[in-house]
C-alpha positions as CSV (number, residue, x, y, z in Angstrom):
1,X,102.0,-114.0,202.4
2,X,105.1,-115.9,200.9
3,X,105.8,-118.9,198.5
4,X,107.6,-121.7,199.4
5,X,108.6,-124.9,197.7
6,X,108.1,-128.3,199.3
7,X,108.8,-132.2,198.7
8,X,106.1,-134.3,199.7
9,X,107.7,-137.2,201.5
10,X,104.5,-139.4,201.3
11,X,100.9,-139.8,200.8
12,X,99.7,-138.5,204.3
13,X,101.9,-135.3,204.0
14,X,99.2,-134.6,200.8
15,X,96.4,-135.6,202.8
16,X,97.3,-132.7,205.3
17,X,98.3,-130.5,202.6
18,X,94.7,-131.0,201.1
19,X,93.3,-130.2,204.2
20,X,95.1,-126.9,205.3
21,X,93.6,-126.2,201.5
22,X,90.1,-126.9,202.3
23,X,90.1,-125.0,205.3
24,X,91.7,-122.4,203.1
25,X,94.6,-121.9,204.9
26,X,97.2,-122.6,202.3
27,X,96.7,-122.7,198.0
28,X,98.5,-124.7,196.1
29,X,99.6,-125.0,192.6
30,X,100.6,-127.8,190.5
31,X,103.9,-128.2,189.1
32,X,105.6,-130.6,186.8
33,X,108.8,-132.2,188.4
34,X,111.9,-130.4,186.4
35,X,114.7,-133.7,186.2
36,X,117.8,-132.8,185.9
37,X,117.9,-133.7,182.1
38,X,115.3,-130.9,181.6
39,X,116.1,-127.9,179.3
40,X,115.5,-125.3,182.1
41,X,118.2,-127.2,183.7
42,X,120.8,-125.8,181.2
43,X,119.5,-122.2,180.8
44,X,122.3,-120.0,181.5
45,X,124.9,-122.7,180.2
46,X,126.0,-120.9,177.5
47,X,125.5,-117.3,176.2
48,X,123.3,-116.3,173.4
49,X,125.9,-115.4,171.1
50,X,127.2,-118.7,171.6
51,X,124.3,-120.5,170.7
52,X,123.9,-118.4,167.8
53,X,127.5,-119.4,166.2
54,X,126.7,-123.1,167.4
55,X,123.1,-123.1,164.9
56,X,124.9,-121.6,162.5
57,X,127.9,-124.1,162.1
58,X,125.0,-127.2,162.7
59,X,123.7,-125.4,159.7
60,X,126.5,-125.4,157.5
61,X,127.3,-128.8,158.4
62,X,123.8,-129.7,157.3
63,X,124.0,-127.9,154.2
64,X,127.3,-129.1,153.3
65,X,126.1,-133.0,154.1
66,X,123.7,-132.9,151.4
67,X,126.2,-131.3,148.8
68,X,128.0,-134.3,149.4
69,X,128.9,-136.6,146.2
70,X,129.3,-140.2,147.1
């Protein structure tokens, strides 16, 4: 059928859920909760090119740090 995505409330909405599975009524898959301070979070936030020019200027700056006299 279809796919959905739910939030479990509480511990008796996963009891039921377990259930419906057993019966084999429903399957579900385990998923890792994304927080909002995950990197999938920020794909799409800037363009490929972007990030590109952005590694290579955190690379000069790197480079140019350790040519550094002090």
């Amino acid at each position: 059928m279809g796919t959905i995505q739910i939030e479990l409330k509480n511990k008796n909405a996963l009891s039921i859920l377990k259930s419906l599975e057993k019966a084999k009524m429903i399957k579900m898959y385990s998923t890792e909760r994304q927080t909002k301070d995950s990197p999938i979070h920020f794909k799409g936030a800037i363009s490929t090119d972007r990030a590109i020019e952005l590694a290579n200027e955190i690379e000069k700056s790197r480079t140019e740090w350790n040519e550094r006299t002090i």
